[in-house]
C-alpha positions in Angstrom: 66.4 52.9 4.8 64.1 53.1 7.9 60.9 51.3 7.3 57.8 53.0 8.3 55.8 50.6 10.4 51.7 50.6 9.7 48.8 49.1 10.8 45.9 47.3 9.2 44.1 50.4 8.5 45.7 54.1 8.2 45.0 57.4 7.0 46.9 58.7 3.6 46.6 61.4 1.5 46.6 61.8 -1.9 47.9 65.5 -3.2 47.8 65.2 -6.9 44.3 64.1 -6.6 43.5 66.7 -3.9 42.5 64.2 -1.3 43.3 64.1 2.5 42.4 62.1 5.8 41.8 58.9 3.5 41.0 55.6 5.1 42.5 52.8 3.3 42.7 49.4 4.4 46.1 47.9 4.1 46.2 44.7 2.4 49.5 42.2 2.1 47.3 39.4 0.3 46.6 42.2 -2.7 49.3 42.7 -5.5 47.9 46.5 -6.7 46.1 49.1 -4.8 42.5 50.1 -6.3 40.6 53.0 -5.3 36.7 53.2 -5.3 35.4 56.3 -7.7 32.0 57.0 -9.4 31.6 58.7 -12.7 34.7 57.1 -14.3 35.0 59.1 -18.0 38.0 58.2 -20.3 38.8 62.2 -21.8 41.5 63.3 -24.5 44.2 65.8 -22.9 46.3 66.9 -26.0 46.0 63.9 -27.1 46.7 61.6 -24.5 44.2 59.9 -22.4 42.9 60.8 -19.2 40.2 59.7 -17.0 37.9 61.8 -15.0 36.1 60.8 -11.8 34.3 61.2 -8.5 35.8 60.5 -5.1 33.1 60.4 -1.7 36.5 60.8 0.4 34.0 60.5 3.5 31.8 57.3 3.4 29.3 59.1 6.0 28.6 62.4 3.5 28.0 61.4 0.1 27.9 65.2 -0.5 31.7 65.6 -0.2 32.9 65.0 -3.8 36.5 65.6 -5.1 36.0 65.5 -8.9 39.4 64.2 -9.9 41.1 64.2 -13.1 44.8 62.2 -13.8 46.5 60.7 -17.1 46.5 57.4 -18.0 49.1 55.4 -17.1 48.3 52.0 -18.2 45.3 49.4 -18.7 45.6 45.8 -16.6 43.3 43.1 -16.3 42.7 42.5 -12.9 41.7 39.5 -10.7 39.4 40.7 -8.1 38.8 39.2 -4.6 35.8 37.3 -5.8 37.5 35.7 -8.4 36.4 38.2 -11.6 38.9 39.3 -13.8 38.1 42.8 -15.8 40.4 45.7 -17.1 41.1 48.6 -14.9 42.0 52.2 -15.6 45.7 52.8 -13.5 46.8 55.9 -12.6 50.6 56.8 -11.1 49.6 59.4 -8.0 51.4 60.3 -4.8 51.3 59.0 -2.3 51.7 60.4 1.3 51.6 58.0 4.6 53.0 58.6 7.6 54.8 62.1 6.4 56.4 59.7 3.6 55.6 60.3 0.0 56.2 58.3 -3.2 54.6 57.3 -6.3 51.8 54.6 -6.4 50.2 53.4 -8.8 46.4 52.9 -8.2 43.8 51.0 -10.4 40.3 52.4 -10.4 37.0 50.4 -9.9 33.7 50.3 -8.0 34.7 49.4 -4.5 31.1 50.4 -3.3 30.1 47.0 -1.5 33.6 47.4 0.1 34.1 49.1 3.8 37.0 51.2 2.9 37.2 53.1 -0.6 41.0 52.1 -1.2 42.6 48.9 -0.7 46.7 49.5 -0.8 48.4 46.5 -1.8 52.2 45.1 -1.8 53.3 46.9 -5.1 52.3 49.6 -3.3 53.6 49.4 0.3 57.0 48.4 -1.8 60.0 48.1 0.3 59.0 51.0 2.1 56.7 49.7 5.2 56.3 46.7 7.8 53.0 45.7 8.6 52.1 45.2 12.0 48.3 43.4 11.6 47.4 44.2 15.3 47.4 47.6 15.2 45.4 50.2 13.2 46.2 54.1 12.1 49.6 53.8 13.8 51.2 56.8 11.4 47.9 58.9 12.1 48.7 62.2 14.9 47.5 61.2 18.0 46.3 58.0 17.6 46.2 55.3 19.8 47.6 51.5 19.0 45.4 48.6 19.7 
């Protein structure tokens, strides 16, 4: 299998959420990817859980909100970057990068002192990409490598 080669930052979409042009940073030091959402709500879907929540998919217009809705997949207590440990809500999504798609699974927190609102880590890269840390949005249409 070709591996897609990325850069430090890139632009994905997520279509079972109903979100494109997302900036996520890529990060090889992180074992799961987490997204940033407000309003996180755990709902009942005949009988299964669910969580409900916001996404700002543009971090200059706080107006743009996706409201998002997705099952359950699991619960993991996760180590953040700071050192905390808490529980996270994970959902299994799609994921599309570079006209690639496959599923991810994504935990979901408050990312808000963060730059980018998802952080996409090694289990989900998989064996699927090469990262090239000196570049930025190489799988983005027309973009330029540093």
């Amino acid at each position: 299998m070709n591996k897609l080669i990325i850069g430090n930052l890139e632009t994905i979409h997520l279509p079972d959420l109903g979100i494109r042009d997302l900036q996520v940073r890529i990060d090889t030091g992180a074992q799961s990817s987490s997204l940033h959402v407000d309003n996180l709500k755990r709902i009942q879907r005949s009988g299964r859980p669910w969580v409900c929540f916001d996404l700002h998919p543009d971090l200059y217009n706080t107006d743009d909100i996706v409201r998002c809705e997705s099952p359950v997949h699991d619960i993991r207590r996760i180590k953040s970057s700071n050192g905390e440990s808490q529980q996270r809500y994970v959902i299994r999504t799609t994921i599309d990068l570079g006209g690639q798609t496959w599923p991810i699974d994504i935990t979901l927190s408050n990312r808000s002192d963060m730059t980018y609102l998802m952080l996409l880590g090694r289990e989900g890269m998989g064996n699927r990409v090469l990262v090239d840390p000196s570049t930025t949005f190489v799988t983005t249409p027309g973009s330029v490598e540093n």
